[in-house]
C-alpha positions as CSV (number, residue, x, y, z in Angstrom):
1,X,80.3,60.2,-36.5
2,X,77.3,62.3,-37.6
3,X,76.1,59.2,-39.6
4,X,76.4,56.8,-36.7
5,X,74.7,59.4,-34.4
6,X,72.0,59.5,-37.0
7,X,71.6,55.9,-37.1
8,X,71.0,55.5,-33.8
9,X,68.3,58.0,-33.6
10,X,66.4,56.0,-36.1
11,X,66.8,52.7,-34.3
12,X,65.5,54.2,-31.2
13,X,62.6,56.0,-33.2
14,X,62.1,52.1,-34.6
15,X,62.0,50.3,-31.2
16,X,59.6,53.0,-29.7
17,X,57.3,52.2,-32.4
18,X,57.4,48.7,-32.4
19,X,56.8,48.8,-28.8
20,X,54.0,51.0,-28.8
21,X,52.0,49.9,-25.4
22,X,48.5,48.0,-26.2
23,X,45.1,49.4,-25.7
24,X,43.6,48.0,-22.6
25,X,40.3,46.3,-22.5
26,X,38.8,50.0,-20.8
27,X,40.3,51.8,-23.5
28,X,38.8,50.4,-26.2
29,X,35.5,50.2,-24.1
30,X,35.9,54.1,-23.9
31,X,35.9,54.1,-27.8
32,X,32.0,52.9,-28.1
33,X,33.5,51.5,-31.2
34,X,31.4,48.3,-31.8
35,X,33.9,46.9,-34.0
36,X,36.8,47.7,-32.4
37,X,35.4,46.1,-29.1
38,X,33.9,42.9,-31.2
39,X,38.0,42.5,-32.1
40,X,38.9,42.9,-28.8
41,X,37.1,40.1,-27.5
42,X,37.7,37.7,-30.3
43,X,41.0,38.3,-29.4
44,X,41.1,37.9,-25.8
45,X,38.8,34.5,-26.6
46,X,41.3,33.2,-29.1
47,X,43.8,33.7,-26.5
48,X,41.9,32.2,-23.5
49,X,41.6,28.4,-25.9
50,X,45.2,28.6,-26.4
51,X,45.7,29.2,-22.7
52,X,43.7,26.2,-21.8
53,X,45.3,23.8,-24.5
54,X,48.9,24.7,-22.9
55,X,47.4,24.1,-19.4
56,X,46.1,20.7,-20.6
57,X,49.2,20.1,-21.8
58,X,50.9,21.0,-18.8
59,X,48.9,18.7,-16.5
60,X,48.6,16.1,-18.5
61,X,52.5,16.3,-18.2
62,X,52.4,16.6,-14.6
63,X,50.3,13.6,-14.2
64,X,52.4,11.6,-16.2
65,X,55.7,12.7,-14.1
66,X,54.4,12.9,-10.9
67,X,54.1,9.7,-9.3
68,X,52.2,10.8,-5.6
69,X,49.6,12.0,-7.8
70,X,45.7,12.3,-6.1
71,X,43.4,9.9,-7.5
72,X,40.0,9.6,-6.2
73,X,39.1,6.4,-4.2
74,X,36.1,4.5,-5.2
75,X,34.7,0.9,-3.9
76,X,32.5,-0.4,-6.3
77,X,30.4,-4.0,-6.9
78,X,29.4,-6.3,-9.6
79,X,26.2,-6.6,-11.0
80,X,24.6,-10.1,-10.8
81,X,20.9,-11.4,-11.4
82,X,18.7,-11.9,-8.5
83,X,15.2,-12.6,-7.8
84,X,13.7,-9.8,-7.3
85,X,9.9,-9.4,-5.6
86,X,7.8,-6.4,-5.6
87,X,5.4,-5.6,-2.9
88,X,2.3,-3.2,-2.9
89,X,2.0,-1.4,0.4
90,X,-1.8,-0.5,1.3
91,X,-3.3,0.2,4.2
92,X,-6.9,-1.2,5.6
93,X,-9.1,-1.7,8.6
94,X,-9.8,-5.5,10.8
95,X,-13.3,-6.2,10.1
96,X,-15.5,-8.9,11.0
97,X,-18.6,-9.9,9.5
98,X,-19.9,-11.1,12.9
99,X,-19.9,-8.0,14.7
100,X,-23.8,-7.2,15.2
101,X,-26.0,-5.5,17.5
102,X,-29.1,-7.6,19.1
103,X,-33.0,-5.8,18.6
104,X,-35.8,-7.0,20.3
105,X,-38.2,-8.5,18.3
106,X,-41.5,-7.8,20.3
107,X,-42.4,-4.8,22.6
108,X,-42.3,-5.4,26.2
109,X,-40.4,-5.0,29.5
110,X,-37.0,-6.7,29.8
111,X,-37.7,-9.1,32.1
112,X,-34.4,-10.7,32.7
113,X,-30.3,-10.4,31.4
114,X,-28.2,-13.7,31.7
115,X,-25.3,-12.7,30.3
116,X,-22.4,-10.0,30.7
117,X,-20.0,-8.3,29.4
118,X,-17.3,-10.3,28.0
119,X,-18.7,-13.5,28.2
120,X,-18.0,-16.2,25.7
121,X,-21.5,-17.2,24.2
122,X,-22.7,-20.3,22.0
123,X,-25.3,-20.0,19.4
124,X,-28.6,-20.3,20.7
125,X,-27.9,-19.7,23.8
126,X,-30.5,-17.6,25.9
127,X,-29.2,-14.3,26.4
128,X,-32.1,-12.2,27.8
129,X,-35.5,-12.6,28.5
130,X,-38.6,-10.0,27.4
131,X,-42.1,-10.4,29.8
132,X,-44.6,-11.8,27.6
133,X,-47.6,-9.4,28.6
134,X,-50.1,-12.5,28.6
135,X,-49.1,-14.3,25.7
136,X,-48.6,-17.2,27.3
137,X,-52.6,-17.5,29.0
138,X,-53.6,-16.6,25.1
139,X,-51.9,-19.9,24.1
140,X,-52.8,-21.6,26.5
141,X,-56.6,-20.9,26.0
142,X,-55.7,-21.3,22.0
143,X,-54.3,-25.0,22.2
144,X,-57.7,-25.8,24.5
145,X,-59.6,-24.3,21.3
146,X,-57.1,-26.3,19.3
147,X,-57.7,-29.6,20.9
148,X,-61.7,-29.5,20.7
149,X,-61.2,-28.9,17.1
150,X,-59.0,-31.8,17.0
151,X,-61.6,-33.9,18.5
152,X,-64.4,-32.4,16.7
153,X,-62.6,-32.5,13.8
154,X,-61.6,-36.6,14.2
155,X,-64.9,-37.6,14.7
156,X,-66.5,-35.5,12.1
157,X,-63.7,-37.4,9.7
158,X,-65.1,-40.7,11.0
159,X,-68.2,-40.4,10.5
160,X,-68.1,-39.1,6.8
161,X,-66.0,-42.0,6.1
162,X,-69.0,-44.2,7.0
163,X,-71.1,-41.9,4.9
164,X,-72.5,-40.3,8.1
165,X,-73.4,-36.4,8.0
166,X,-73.4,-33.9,5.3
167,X,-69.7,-33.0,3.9
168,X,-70.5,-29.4,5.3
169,X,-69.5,-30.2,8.7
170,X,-66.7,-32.5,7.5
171,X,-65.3,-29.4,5.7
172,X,-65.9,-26.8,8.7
173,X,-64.3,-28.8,11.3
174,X,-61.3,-29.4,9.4
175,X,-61.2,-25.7,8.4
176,X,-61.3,-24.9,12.0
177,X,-59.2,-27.4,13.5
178,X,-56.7,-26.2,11.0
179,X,-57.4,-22.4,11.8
180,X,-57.1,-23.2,15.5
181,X,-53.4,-25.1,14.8
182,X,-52.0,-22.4,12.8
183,X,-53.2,-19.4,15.3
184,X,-51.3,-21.5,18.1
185,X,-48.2,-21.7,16.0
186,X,-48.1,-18.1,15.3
187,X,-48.4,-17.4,18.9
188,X,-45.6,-20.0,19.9
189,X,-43.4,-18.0,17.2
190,X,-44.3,-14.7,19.2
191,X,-43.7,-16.5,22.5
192,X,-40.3,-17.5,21.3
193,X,-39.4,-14.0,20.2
194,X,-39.5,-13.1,24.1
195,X,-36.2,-15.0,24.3
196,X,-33.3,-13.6,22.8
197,X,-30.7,-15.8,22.1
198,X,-26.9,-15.8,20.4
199,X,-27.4,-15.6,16.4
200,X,-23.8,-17.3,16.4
201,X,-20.8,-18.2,18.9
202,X,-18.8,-15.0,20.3
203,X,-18.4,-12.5,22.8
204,X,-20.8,-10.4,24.5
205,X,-18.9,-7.2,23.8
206,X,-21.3,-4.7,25.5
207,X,-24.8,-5.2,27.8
208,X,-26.6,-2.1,26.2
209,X,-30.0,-2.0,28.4
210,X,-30.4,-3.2,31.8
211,X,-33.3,-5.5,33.5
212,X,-36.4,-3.3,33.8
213,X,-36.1,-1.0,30.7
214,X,-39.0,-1.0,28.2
215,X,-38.0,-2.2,24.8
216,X,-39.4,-2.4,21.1
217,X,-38.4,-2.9,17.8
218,X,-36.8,0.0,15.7
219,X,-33.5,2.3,16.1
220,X,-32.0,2.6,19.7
221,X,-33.3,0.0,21.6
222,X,-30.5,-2.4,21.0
223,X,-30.0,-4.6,23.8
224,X,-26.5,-6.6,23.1
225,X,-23.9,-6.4,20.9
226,X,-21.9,-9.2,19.9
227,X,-18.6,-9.7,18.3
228,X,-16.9,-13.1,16.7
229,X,-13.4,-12.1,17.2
230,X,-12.3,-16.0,15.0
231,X,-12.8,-14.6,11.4
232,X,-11.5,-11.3,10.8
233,X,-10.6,-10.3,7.7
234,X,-9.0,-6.9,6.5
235,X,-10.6,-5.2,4.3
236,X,-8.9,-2.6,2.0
237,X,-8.9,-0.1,-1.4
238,X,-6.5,-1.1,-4.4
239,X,-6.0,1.5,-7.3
240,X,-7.4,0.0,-10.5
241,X,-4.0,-0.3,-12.0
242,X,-3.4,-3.1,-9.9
243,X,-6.4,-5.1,-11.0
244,X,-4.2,-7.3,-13.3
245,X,-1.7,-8.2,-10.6
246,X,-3.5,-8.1,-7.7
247,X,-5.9,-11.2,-7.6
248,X,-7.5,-13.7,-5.7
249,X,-5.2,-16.6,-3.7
250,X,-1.6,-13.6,-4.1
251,X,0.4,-14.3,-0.8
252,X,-0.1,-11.3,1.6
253,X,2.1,-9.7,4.2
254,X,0.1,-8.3,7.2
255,X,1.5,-6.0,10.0
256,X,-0.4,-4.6,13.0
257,X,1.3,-1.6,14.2
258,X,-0.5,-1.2,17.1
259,X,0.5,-5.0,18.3
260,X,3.6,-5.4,16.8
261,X,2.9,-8.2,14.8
262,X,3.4,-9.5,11.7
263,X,1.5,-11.8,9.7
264,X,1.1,-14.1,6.4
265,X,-2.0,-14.8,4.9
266,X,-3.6,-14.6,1.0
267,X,-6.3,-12.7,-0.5
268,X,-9.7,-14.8,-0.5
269,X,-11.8,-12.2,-2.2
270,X,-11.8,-9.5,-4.6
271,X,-14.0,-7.1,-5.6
272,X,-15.8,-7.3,-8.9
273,X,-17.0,-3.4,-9.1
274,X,-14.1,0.0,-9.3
275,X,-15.5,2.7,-7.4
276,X,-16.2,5.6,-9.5
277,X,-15.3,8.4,-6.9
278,X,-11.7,6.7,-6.2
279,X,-11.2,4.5,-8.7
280,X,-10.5,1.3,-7.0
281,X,-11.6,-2.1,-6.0
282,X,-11.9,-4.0,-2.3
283,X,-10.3,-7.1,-1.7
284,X,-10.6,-9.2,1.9
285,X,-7.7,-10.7,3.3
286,X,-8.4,-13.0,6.3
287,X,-6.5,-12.5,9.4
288,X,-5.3,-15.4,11.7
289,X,-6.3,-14.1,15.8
290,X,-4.5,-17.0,17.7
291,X,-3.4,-14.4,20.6
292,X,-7.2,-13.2,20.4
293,X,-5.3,-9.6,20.2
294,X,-6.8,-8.8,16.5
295,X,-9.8,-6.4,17.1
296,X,-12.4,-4.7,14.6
297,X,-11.5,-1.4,12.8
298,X,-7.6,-2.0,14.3
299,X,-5.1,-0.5,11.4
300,X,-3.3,-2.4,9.5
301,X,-0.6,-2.5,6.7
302,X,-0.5,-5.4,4.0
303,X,2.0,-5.8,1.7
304,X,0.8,-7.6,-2.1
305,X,3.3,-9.2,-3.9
306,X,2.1,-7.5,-7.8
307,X,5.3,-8.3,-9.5
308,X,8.3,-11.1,-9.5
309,X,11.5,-11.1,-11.8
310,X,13.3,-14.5,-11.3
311,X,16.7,-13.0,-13.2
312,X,16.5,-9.2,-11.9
313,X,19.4,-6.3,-12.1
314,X,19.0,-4.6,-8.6
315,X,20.9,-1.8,-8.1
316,X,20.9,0.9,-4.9
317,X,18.8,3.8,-5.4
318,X,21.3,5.9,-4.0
319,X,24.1,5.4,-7.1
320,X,22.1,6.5,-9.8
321,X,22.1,10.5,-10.3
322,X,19.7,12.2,-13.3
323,X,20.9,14.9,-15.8
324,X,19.4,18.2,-16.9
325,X,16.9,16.1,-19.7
326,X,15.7,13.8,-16.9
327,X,18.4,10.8,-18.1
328,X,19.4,8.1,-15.4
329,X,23.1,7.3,-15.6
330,X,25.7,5.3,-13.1
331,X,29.3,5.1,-13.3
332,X,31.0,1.9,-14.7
333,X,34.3,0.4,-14.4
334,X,36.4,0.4,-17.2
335,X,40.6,-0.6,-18.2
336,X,40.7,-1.8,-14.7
337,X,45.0,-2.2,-14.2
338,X,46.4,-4.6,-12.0
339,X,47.2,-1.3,-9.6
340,X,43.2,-1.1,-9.2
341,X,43.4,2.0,-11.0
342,X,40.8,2.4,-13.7
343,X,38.4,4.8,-15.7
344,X,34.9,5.3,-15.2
345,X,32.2,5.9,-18.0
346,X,28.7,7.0,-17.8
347,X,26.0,4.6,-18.7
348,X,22.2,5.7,-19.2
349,X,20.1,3.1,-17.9
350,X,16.3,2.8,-17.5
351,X,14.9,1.6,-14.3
352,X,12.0,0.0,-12.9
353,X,10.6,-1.0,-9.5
354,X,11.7,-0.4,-6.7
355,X,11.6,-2.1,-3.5
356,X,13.6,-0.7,-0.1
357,X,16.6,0.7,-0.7
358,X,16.8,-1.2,-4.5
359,X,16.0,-0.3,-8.1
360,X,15.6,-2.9,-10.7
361,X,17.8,-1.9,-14.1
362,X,15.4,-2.5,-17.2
363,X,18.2,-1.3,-19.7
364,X,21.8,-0.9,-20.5
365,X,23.0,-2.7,-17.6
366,X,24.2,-6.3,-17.6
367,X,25.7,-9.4,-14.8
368,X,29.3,-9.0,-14.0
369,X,29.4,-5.4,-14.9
370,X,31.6,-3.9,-12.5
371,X,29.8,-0.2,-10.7
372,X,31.2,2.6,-8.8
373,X,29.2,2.6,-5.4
374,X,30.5,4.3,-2.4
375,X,32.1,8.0,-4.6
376,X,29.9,7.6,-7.5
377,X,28.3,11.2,-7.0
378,X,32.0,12.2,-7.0
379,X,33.4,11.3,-10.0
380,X,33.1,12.4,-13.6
381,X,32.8,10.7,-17.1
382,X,36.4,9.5,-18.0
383,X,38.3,10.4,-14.5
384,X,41.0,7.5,-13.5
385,X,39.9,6.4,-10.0
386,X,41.5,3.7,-8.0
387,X,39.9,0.9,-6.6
388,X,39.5,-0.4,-2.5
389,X,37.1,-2.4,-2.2
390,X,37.5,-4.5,1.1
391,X,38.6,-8.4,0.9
């Protein structure tokens, strides 16, 4: 009996041992025992991975046994080749090369307006008319001068034909009769500068001085101004980059904000000199004005057509996500089951232009591959998905 009682003393003495409780995690922090804590933690690590390994495990498990599993629902399209056209959007002013302001020519009183504003001119027509201040009696007295030189002249002409007279007065008469013709020409042209007329068809577009007012050449004493409102032309700023693609005869889009309307035209000039302080070159693009709606420096928006792809992979913008070393990457369909269920897989691709809403794909991307669209910022590399796109 002793020996039993003995024996059972030392199993209990054995069990209390063996069972001694664990340090905990503060304990050993208490210690400021570097090595005891570095154990600690390799040992709490080592049991965290086999913790995660079992839960794998156990979820994969559960995935395979539970049939009303979730799996996330994607719709996703196919990749095909398309033509694809790039537009550069700039932005310029309407401009006309007709759009002038009318001097005087010759000091003097305006005399008389014949036009106003608004009114559809022709070229040479007589718009205004300055006083002469006597320049028409001078002329008159000139061409009497003029027409006893003629005479004078003429008979002098005769006579030395018939060997009659010195050559002296033959040479003096035609040296005045000459004199006297071109002194009544000059005059005629100041005469004539006392008319002002159109320099080319178009619309009086303001009546700057009124009947009465003194006028004379030089800065503000502009009398009309006048605007051709049937070639305008835009006239715009492209980066130097562009000079390769943007050239002479490239179809053009043109929208006027301000009117609401859109139009087509092409470029018919470009310019041969870059502009140091911005770096770019002007082009003209000529702008149809059947409504007669198109006015100078009105804003407007032209789209250039710089690049074409006849077999482009467009993509939308919006599917395409970028990780933490600046990488593009999509989502691609693959194993696709007959239940629509099927893995995706990250693809880095390289992109190009873009136009709208749409990327071209320069890389890693080919027709008929099958993308996740609608749920592709959702999903992760290698997660089953199910498939509903709409029929």
């Amino acid at each position: 009996m002793k020996t039993l009682y003995t024996v059972l003393i030392a199993s209990l003495l054995f069990v209390s041992c063996t069972k001694k409780k664990e340090a905990s995690v503060e304990d050993i922090i208490a210690t400021n025992n570097i090595e005891q804590i570095k154990n600690k933690k390799a040992e709490i690590e080592t049991k965290q991975l086999a913790f995660e390994a079992q839960i794998k495990m156990l979820n994969a498990k559960l995935d395979e046994l539970d049939t009303n599993k979730k799996i996330p629902l994607i719709t996703t399209f196919k990749v095909k080749q398309e033509v694809f056209t790039h537009f550069l959007e700039l932005q310029g002013n309407v401009e006309t090369k007709q759009n002038i302001l009318i001097y005087p020519e010759i000091p003097g009183i305006l005399e008389a307006i014949y036009v106003k504003e608004g009114q559809q001119v022709k070229k040479g027509q007589v718009l205004a008319k300055i006083k002469d201040g006597g320049l028409s009696d001078q002329l008159a007295q000139l061409e009497t001068q003029a027409t006893l030189a003629k005479t004078v002249f003429e008979r002098q002409e005769r006579l030395w034909k018939q060997k009659i007279g010195s050559e002296m007065q033959y040479l003096q008469s035609k040296a005045n009769y000459e004199a006297q013709t071109k002194a009544v020409a000059q005059l005629k042209t100041q005469i004539e500068k006392t008319t002002i007329v159109a320099p080319f068809d178009g619309t009086i577009d303001d009546v700057i001085k009124e009947t009465g007012t003194v006028v004379a050449p030089g800065p503000g004493a502009e009398i009309f101004r006048i605007v051709n409102l049937n070639n305008m032309y835009i006239s715009t700023d492209v980066p130097e980059r562009y000079i390769t693609s943007v050239t002479k005869g490239k179809k053009v889009n043109i929208e006027l904000p301000v009117l609401g309307e859109k139009l087509s035209s092409t470029i018919r000039q470009v310019g041969s000199f870059i502009n140091p302080n911005n770096r770019s070159f002007k082009v003209e693009v000529p702008v149809p004005n059947t409504s007669g709606n198109v006015k100078p420096n009105l804003t407007a928006k032209i789209q250039v057509n710089d690049y074409t792809n006849k077999a482009a992979i467009l993509i939308p913008q919006g599917i395409i996500s970028e990780n933490a070393q600046g990488e593009q990457y999509i989502y691609v369909i693959k194993n696709k089951k007959a239940t629509n269920e099927a893995t995706v897989k990250r693809v880095i691709i390289k992109t190009g232009k873009t136009q709208g809403d749409v990327i071209e794909v320069l890389e890693n991307l080919t027709a008929g591959t099958e993308i996740v669209l609608e749920g592709a910022r959702s999903v992760h590399n290698g997660q089953t998905v199910k498939v509903i796109n709409q029929k």
